[in-house]
N, C-alpha and C positions, 0 to 999 in steps of 0.2 A: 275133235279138239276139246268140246265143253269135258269129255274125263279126263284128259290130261290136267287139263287146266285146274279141277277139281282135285284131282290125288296132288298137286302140287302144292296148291292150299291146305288140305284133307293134312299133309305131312307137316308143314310149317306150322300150323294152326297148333297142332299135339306139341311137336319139339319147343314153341314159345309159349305154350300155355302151362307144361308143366314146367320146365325151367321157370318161368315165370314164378308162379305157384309155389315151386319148393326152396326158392332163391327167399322167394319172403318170407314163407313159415321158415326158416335157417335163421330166420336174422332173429329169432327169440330162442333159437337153441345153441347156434355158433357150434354147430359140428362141423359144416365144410369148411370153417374159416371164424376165425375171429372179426366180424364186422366192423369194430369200432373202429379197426386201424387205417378203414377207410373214411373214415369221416373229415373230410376236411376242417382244420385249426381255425382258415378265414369263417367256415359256416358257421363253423359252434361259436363261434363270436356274435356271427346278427341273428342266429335261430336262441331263444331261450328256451334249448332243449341238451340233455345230456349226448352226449354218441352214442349210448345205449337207447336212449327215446328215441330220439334222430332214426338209426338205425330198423328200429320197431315201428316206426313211423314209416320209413319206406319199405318195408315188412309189408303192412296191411297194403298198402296202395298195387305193392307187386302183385297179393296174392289175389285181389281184386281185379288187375288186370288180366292175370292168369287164366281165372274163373273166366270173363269174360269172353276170352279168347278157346277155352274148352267148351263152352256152351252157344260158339256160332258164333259171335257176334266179332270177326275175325278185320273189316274192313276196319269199325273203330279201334279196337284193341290192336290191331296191329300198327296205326300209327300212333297211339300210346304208347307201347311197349317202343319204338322207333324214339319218341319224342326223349321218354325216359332213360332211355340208354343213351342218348344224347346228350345228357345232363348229366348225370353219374359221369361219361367221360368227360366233358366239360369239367366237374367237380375234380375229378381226380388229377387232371393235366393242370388247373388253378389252384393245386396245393403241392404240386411239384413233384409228386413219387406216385409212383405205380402207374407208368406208360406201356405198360405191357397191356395191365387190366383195360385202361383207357380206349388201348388201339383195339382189342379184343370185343370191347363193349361199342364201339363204333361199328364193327364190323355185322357184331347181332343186328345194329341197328337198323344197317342196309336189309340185311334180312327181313327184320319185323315190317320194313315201309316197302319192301317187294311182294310180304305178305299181304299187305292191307291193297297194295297196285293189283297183283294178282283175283284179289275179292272184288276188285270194283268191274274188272273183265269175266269176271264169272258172273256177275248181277248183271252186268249187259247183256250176255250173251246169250240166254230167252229172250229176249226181247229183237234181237238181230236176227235170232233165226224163226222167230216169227214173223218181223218184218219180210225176210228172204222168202217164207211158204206163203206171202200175201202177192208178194210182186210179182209169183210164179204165175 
């Protein structure tokens, strides 16, 4: 069960780390998309920051979690990248357009917090099956 459990992780870990990763380094080049047009009108009202900062601002923090989640560290980063995608939808469904992206980014999100649930079963799971070769 511990390889299953690990190519399950092993997969999610790559697909939300670089997603992650290339969603942020984007937001300073706007090839997959224009960013700004996601910034919600209420934020840039209480952040003193333009949609383009805003945007470059969640640029680093993405590729940061990206990183994080490429280099193993998949139980906290994956409920980062959950928490964050949680909020970006949030964001998008409190400025009232783009429920497509919204429901899309909810949906990673369960992803990324099955990743990080998945990491906490694979960190247990030496330690059970040491328990189990003790008990024997």
């Amino acid at each position: 069960m511990n390889a299953k459990i690990h190519s399950i992780v092993w997969t999610l870990r790559i697909a939300f780390g670089l997603t992650a990763f290339l969603a942020g380094l984007d937001k300073f080049f706007n090839l997959l998309t224009n960013w700004e047009q996601y910034a919600n009108p209420m934020l840039l009202k209480l952040v003193p920051l333009s949609a383009g900062a805003l945007m470059r601002t969640a640029g680093v923090i993405e590729m940061i979690a990206g990183i994080a989640l490429l280099a193993g560290l998949t139980r906290l980063g994956g409920y980062v990248v959950a928490a964050w995608l949680t909020l970006i939808a949030l964001t998008l469904i409190a400025g009232g357009h783009f429920f497509d992206v919204a429901v899309r980014d909810l949906v990673m999100a369960v992803g990324a917090f099955t990743l990080a649930r998945m990491s906490e079963v694979e960190e247990m799971a030496p330690s059970v099956a040491t328990r189990n070769v003790a008990a024997a």
